[in-house]
N, C-alpha and C positions, 0 to 999 in steps of 0.2 A: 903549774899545770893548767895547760886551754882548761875554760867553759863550755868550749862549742858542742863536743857527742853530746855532754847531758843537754845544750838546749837544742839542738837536732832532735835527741832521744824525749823529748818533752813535748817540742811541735809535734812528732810524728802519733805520741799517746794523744792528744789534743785532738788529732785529726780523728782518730781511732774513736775517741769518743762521739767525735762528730755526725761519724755516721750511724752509730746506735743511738742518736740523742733520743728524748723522747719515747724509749722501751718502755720504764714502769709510771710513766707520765697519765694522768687523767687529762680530758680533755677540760683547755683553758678557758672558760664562758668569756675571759674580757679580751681573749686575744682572735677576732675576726675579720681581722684583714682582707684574707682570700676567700672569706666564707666557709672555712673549714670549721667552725661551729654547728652552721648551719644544716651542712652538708651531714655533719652526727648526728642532729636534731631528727632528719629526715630518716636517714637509714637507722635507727634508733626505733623500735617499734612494738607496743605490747602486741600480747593476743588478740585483746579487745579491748576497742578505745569509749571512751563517751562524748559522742559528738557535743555534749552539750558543756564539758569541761577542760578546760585551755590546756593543750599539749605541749608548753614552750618550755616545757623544765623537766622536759625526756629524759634528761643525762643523771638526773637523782633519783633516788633509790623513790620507788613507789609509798614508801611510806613517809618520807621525808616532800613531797612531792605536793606543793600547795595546790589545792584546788580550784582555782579559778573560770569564774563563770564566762560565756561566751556572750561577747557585746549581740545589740541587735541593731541590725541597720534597715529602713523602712525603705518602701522606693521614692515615695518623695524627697530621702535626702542624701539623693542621688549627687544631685548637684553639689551639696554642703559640703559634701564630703573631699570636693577638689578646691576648696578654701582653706586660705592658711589659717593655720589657728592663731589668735587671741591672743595677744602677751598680755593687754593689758588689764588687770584688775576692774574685775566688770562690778557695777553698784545693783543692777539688777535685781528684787527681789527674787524670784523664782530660781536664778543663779543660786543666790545665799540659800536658798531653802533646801533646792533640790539635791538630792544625791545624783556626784558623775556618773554618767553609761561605764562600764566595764571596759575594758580596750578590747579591740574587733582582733578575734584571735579566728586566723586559718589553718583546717587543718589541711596541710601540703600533704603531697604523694608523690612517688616518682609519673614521671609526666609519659613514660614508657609503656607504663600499664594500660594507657587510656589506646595509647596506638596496636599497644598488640593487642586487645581486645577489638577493635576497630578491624586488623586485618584479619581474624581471627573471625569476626564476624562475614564478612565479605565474602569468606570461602565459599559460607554457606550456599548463598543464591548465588557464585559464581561456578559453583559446580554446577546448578541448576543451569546458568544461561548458558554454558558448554558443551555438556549432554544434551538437555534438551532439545525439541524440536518444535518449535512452533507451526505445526502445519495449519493449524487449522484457529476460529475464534477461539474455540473450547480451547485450546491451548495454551493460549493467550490469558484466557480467565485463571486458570489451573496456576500460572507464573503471577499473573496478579495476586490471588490469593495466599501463593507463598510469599510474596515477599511484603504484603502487610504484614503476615505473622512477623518473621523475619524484622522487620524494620522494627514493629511494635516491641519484641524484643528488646533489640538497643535501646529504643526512644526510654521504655519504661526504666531500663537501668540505668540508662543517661539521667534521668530524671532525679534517680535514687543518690545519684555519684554528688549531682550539683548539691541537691539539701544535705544530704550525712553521709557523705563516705568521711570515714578515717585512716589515716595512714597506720594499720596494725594488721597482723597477718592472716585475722577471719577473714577481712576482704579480699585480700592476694587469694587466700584460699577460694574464696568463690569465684573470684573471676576465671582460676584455671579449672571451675568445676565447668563452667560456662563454657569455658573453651573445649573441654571435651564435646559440649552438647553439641557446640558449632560443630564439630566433626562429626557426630554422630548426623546431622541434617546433610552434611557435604554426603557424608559415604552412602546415605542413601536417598538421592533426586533421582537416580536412574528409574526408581520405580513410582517417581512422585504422578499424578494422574486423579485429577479431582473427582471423575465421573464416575473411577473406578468402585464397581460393585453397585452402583448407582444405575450409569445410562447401560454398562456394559461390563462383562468379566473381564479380566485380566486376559492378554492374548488371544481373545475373539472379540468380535464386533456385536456379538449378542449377549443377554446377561441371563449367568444359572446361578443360582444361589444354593449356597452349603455345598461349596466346588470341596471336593477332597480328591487326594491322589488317587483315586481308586476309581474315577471318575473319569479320568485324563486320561489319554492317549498322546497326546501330541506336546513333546517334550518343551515347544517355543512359549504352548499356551501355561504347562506349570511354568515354566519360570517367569512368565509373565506376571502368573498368579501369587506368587513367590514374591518376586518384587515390589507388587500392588501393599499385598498384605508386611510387610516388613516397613517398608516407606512410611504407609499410616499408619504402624504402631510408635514410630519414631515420632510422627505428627503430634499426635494426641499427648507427648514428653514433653514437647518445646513446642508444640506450635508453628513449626518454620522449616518442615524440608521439601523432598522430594515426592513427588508423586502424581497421581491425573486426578483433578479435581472428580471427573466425572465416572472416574470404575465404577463398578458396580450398582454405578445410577444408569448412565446412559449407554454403558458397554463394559461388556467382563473384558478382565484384563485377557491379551493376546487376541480376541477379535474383538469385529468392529459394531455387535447386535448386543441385546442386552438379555442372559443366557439366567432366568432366576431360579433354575431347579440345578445349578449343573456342581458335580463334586469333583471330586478327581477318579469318582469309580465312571464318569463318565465322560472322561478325557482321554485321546487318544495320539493326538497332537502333540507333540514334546514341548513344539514354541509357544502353543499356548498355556501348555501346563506349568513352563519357567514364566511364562507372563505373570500369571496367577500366584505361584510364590512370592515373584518380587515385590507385586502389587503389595502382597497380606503383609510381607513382611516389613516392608517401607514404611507403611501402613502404620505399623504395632509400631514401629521404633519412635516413629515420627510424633504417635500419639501420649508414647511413655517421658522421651525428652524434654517434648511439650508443657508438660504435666510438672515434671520436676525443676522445670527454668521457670516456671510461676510459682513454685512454690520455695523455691530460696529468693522471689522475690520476694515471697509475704513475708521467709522470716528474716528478711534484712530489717522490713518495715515495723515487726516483729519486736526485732531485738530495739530497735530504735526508738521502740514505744515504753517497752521498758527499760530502758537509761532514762527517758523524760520523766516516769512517776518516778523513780527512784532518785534521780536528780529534785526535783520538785518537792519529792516529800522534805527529804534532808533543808533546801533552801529555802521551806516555808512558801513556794509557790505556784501558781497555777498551770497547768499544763492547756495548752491552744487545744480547741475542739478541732485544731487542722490536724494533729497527730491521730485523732481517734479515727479517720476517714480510712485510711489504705491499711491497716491491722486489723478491722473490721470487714472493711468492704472484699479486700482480697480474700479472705475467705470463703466467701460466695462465689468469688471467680475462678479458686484453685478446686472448691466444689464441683464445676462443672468441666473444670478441664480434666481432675481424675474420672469426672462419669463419661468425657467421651473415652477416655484408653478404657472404661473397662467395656464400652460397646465393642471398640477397636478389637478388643482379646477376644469379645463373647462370637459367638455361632453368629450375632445377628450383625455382627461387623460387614458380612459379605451378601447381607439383600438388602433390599432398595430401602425400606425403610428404617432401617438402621445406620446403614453406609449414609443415608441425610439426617439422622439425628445427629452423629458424630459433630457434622458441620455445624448444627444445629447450637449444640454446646459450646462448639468452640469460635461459634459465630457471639452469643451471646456473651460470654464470657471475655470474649474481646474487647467487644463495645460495655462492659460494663467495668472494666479495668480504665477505656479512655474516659467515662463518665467519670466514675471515681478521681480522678487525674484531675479533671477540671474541677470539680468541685471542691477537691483539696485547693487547688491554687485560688478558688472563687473564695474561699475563708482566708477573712484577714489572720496572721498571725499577731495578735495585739503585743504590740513593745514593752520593753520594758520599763518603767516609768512610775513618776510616784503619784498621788491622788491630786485632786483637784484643789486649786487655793481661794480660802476663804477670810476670812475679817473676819478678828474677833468681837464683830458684836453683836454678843450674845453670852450669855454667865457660857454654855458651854464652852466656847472656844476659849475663855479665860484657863489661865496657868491655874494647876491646884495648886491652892497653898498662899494663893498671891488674895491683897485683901482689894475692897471694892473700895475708892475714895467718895465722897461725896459730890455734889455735880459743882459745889462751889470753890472747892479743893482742888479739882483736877488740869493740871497742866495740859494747855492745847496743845496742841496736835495737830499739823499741815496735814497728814493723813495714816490711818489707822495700818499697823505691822500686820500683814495678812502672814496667816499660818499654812501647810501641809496637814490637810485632814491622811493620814495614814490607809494606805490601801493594798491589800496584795497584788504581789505583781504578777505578771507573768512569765513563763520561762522564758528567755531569749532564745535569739534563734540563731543558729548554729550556722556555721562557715563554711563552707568548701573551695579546696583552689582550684575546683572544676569549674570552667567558664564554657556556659551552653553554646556561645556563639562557635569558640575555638572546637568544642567537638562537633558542630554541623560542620562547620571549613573544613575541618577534619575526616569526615567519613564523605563530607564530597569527593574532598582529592583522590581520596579512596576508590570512589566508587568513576570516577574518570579517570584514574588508573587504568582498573578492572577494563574499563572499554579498550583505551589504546591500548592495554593487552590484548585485547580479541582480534581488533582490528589488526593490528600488526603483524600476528596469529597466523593473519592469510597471505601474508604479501608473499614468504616463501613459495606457497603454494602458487598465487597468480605468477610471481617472476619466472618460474621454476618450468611452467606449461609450454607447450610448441603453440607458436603462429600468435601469439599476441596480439589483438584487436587494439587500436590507436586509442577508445576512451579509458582502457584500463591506466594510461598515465593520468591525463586528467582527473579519475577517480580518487585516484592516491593524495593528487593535492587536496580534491576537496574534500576528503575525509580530514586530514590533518587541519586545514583550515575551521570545519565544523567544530574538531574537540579545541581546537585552542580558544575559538571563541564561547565556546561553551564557557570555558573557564573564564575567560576574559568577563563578559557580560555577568556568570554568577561572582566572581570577589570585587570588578571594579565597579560597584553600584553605588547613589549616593548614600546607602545607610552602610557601607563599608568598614568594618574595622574597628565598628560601635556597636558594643550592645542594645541591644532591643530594651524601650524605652517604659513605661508606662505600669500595669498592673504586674503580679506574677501569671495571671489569668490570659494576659495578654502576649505574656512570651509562650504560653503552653499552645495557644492558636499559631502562634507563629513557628511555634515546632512542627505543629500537626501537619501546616501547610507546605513543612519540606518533603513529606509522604508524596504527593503527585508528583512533585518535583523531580526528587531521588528517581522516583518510580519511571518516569518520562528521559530521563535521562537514560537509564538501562535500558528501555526497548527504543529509544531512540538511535543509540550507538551500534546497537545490534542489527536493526534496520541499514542501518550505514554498513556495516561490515554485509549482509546479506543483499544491499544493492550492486554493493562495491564488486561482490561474488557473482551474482545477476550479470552483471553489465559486462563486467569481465568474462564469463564465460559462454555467455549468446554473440560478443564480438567476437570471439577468438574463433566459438564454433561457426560462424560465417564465414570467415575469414578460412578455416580450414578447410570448407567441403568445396568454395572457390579453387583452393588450390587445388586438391583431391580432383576433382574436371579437369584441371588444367593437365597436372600430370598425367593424369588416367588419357584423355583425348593422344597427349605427345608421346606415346607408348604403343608399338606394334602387338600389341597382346593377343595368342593364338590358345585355346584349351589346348590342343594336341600339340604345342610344342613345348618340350621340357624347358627350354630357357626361358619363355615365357614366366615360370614360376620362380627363376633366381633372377625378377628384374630391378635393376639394383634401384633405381629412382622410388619405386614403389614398394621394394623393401623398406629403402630408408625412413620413408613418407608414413608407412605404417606403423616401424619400429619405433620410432618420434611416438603417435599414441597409443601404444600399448598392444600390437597387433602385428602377428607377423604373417606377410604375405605369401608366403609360401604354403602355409596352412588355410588360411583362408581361399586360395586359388587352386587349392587341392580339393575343398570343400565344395566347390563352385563345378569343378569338376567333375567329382561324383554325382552331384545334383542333375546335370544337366544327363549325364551319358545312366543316369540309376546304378551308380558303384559301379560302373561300369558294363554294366551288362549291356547295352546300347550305343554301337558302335559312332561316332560323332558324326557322319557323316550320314546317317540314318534319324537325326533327330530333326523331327517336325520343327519350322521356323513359333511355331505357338508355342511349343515347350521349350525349346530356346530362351524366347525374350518372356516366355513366365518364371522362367528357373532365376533369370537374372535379374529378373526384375526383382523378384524373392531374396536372392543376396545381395543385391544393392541396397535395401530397406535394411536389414537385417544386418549386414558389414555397417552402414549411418548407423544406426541405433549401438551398435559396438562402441562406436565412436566417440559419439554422444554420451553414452556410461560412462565412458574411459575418461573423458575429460572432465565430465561431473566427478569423481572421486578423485583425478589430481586438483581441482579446486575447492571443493568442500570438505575433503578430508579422508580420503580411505570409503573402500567400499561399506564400511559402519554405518555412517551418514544418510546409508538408504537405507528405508524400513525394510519390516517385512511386505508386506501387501505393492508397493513399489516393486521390490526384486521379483516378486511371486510373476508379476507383470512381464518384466524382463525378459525372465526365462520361459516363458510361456511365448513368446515369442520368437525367440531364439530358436525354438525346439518346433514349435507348431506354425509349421510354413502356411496355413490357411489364413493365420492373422496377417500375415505379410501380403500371400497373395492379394487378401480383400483392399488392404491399402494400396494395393499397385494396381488392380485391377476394379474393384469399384468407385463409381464417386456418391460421399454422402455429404448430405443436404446444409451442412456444418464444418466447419476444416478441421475442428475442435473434435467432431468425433471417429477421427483415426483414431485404429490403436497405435499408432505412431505417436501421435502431439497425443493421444490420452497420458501414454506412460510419460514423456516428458514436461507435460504440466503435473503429474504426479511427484516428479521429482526435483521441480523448480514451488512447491505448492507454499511454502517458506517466505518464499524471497518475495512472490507474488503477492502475499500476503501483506508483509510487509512494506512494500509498496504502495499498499492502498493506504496505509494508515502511519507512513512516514511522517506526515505535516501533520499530522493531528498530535502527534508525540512531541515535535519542535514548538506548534502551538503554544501547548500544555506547560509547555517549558516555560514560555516568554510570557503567559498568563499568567503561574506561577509567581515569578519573579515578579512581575507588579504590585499582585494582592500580598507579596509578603513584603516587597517597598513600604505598602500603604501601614501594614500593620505592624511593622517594625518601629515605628513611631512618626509622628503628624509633620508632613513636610514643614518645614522652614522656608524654602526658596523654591523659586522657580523651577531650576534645573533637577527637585527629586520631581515633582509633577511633573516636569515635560518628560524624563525617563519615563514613571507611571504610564504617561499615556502612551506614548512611543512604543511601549512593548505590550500594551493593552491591543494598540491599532494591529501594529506586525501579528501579534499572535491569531487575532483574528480574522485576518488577512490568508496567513497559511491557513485556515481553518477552512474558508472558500475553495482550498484547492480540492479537499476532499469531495466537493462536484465531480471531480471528477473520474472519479466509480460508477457514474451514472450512464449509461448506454446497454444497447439493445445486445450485443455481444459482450458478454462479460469470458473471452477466452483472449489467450497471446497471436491464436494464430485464428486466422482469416483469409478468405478467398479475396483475390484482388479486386477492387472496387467497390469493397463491404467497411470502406476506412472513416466514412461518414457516420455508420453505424455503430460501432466500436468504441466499446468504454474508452474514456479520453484516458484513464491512467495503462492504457495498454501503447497506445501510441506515445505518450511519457518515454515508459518503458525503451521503444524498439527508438525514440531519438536521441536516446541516452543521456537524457535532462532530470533526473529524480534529484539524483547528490550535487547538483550543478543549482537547481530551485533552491532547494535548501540551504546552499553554502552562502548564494547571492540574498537570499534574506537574511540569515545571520551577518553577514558582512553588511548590510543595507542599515541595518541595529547599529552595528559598532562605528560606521563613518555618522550616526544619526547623534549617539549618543557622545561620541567623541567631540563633535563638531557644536552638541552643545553645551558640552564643558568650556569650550572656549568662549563661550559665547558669556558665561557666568563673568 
């Protein structure tokens, strides 16, 4: 009888086995080939770890689970530390004496967490730079000061990650507590507004205090107020959203005065009454989030404090007077960030001098969180180590027990065995496999993401428009050219790819000084996207009312003849931006004959060429709207006080006529170029203070060269200066804001007089300046790398 089915029937159980191997198997500690130990070490995780006791023996039962301490490593032995170690049996006293350092045990984390907190953070101020409107300085300030909260955020839990994060699930828990915050700052920037309640209420330009519903009238101004107030209660929470720096300082929210008796029993307005909501409520949110992200920072600091006594008691050792700094000091600072929410809540959130305490609190409370910071990292962490070494001679350093020879008995001695006088140590210091460098690199990339998102953002929009102007390609490249070398110039620097050198004190400045940086970078890019916007839509509109003449002149156009109104060149030409010619030539029509009651042939040649000169202004300004909202986004993009403008003109032929028919002493003040420097007031802004942001940049980047650690060669000082000289350089340009007309539009022969950033402007050189200093950096810096 074959053997062969049973050994068929034997491989095939063999196989069968094969694939369930490993079912009721523990994991092998000696078998780590692929890292599959390691890999359970990590996803392996208590509750709650003790940064200060070695996590390498995860996979045993917590009671079986040796304790061991966490080596300390100083930053002098920085260096040592990339030497081979020792084989050979060292004679050394101090060797023999001393007890070994502990081995440097990290505690790892998935590397996952740090990024999705990173984009997770980004949201925040990227819903701010999307919403937002930078019309004005005040706007400006309002985005500065969210996104120090904002950064300060990160910076301080970046901080907390590198000293004692542990891989165990209190952490995962707080970081998705955090992520909620971040949302809660994203969902409400719409109402963020620094002045709010301050310069002015919510949806008016003047400021009433003790606004309530019952006040309002005007639906824009509550939800303004609404917005205001919501935004800054989120504030006063985290620290870090949405809102006008200046409500109910410099103006209530929904207008533009500052309104301090007014409630909602004296609101009548809808737009300013939703201002006013949004404001309060922004407001509250902003200030409750605030409030509770500083305060699961204390108890991280908290819990971290007690693991060290409790560690220390058990090892008989001293705990660093560096641990008593942020357990203490953050108290005082979550102190004042609960007392602004509870302004934020109370009555006195919405007048002037409360709506500035708020700031007040969360102004101090800041800077005494970065104090704190520094002065932790300014206290040495003492190592751990054993006491000082002494000669015994002296009866006390003699052994007890041992007897004393006489001095004629005693065997010499080449030189006396020095002893370890005993000393307590102190706790060592704890590991993490967060590396500060890798999360700066890290939320840069991030944050020049976020930009070639915005910018990109537009190109639909410019591709997408009728009659395209010639610099809108050029644009394109040198926006794209700007962010790459953004990038370029921030990770290929000579301190590239190396940690920051020197104290722990010295890397906390070097962090601090990526705040201007980061910061210059977002209104930098944004500048870029709103020139990019700029330039593209003052060529295209050139370019369009060129042709609009051309067509218009090659056209036999008759009021009284019907086909006059179906002419197809001029349909077309319309339809293209958003206007149909048939309605508009209808309009034009009744205008001139009064709905016709006035037969055409009966109308005066004055009211003739008044009527049309009236829809000539009036059809451009169409125009001009139409095309602003396919390039900036939707009619959203224009405020209220803007549209107010609009249609006030649309409707009220006197504004038109005065433009066609008088001349004033200014080209600037038509209401023609009024409302379209109203709705260009953004870009124009931005424009003045492009180079000052690129500067900033290249300034930046030097002072953190220098402080990153002490050149070595030539080539990091010539970079230092190179981008010291350039930034300075752009900074010159900001002369050129200076002239006797600070408007776009000017009567011919007034070109002498005329801020030189307005002629910039109309020669379509802003992003073109910019691109050739950056690029003038990178052939500088390039060329003297070769040179090394």
């Amino acid at each position: 009888m074959s053997t062969r089915p049973f050994a068929a029937l034997a491989s095939r159980s063999k196989n069968v086995k094969n694939h369930f191997r490993g079912l009721r198997s523990d994991v092998d500690p000696e078998d780590d080939d692929d890292g599959l130990t390691e890999q359970r070490l990590e996803q392996w995780r208590p509750f709650s770890q003790n940064p200060f006791i070695s996590p390498d023996l995860g996979l045993f039962p917590e009671s079986n689970r040796p304790q061991t301490l966490v080596g300390d490593v100083g930053d002098t032995e920085e260096k040592d530390l990339e030497k081979p170690e020792m084989k050979r049996a060292s004679t050394d006293v101090s060797q023999r004496h001393s007890a070994p350092l502990p081995s440097i045990i990290t505690h790892a984390g998935p590397t996952w967490v740090n990024l999705f907190y990173d984009l997770a953070w980004t949201a925040s101020f990227a819903s701010l730079t999307q919403n937002g409107q930078l019309n004005e300085p005040w706007d400006t300030v309002s985005y500065i000061a969210f996104f120090l909260v904002v950064w300060w955020l990160w910076a301080s839990q970046t901080l907390y990650n590198v000293h004692f994060y542990t891989n165990d699930w209190l952490h995962l828990l707080l970081i998705f507590l955090q992520l909620i915050i971040f949302g809660l700052l994203a969902a409400t920037t719409r109402g963020y507004d620094v002045t709010a309640y301050i310069m002015h209420s919510p949806g008016i330009s003047t400021l009433k205090s003790n606004l309530t519903i019952a006040d309002m009238v005007d639906p824009d101004q509550y939800q303004a107020d609404r917005l205001a107030e919501y935004s800054l209660r989120v504030i006063a929470l985290t620290l870090a959203i949405s809102y006008d720096v200046t409500a109910y300082i410099r103006h209530s929210p929904g207008i533009t005065k500052l309104d301090p008796q007014s409630t909602i029993d004296d609101m009548f307005d809808p737009d300013r009454y939703r201002a006013d909501r949004v404001a309060d409520y922004s407001l509250k949110c902003i200030a409750l989030t605030l409030a509770i992200s500083r305060t699961l920072l204390w108890a991280q600091h908290l819990r971290v404090f007690v693991y060290a006594k409790s560690t220390a008691r058990k090892q008989n050792l001293v705990v660093p007077w560096k641990l008593f700094v942020l357990p203490i000091g953050l108290s005082i600072s979550n102190a004042l960030f609960w007392a602004a929410m509870a302004v934020n809540f109370s009555s006195k959130g919405k007048d002037i001098r409360g709506a500035i305490l708020k700031f007040v609190f969360w102004g101090v409370g800041l800077l005494l969180e970065v104090l704190l910071h520094l002065f932790m990292e300014y206290l040495n962490w003492q190592p751990t180590g054993s006491g000082p070494v002494k000669a015994p001679d002296s009866p006390d350093n003699v052994p007890q027990g041992a007897q004393q020879q006489p001095e004629s008995l005693k065997t010499p001695s080449p030189s006396p065995a020095p002893v370890l006088t005993p000393q307590r140590q102190f706790l060592p210091v704890p590991q993490s496999n967060v590396n500060l460098r890798d999360r700066l690199e890290g939320i840069t990339t991030v944050i020049l993401g976020e930009g070639i998102n915005g910018i990109a953002g537009t190109l639909y929009a410019v591709i997408s428009a009728p009659g395209l102007g010639g610099p809108v390609a050029i644009n394109i490249i040198c926006a794209a050219v700007i962010v790459y070398f953004l990038a370029y110039i921030y990770f290929e620097v000579p301190t590239g790819r190396r940690d920051p050198k020197g104290s722990k004190l010295r890397q906390m400045v070097w962090l601090l000084l990526h705040f201007p940086f980061m910061l210059s970078i977002i209104l930098l890019l944004l500048g870029v996207k709103n020139q990019f916007l700029l330039t593209s839509y003052l060529s295209t509109a050139g370019k369009t009312f060129q042709r609009f003449d051309e067509v218009m002149s090659a056209q036999n156009l008759y009021l009284d003849d019907p086909e006059s109104a179906r002419n197809l060149p001029m349909k077309n030409f319309l339809l293209k931006r958003g206007l149909e010619w048939a309605k508009e030539f209808g309009a034009l029509n009744k205008s001139v004959t009064d709905n016709g009651t006035i037969p055409l042939a009966e109308v005066s040649d004055d009211k003739f060429f008044r009527d049309v000169g009236i829809w000539s202004n009036q059809i451009s300004l169409k125009i001009m709207v139409n095309l602003y909202e396919a390039f900036m986004g939707g009619r959203e993009k224009i405020d209220s006080e803007a549209q107010t403008m609009i249609d006030q003109y649309y409707n009220n032929d006197v504004l038109a006529f005065e433009d066609w028919h008088q001349q004033h002493e200014l080209a600037s003040s038509y209401h023609y170029q009024t409302i379209l420097t109203k709705l260009l007031e953004p870009s124009l802004l931005g424009a003045r203070y492009i180079t000052g942001f690129a500067a900033i940049i290249l300034i930046s980047l030097g002072i953190m060269n220098r402080v990153h650690s002490k050149p070595r060669d030539r080539f990091q000082w010539g970079i230092i200066f190179t981008r010291f000289a350039m930034g300075f350089t752009l900074l010159l340009l900001l002369l050129l804001n200076i002239g006797r007309y600070q408007s776009l539009w000017i009567y011919e022969g007034q070109e002498g007089q005329q801020a030189g950033v307005f002629l910039w402007i109309w020669a379509w050189w802003v992003l073109p300046t910019v691109t050739l200093a950056y690029a003038a950096e990178f052939v500088i810096e390039a060329d003297a790398l070769e040179l090394v």
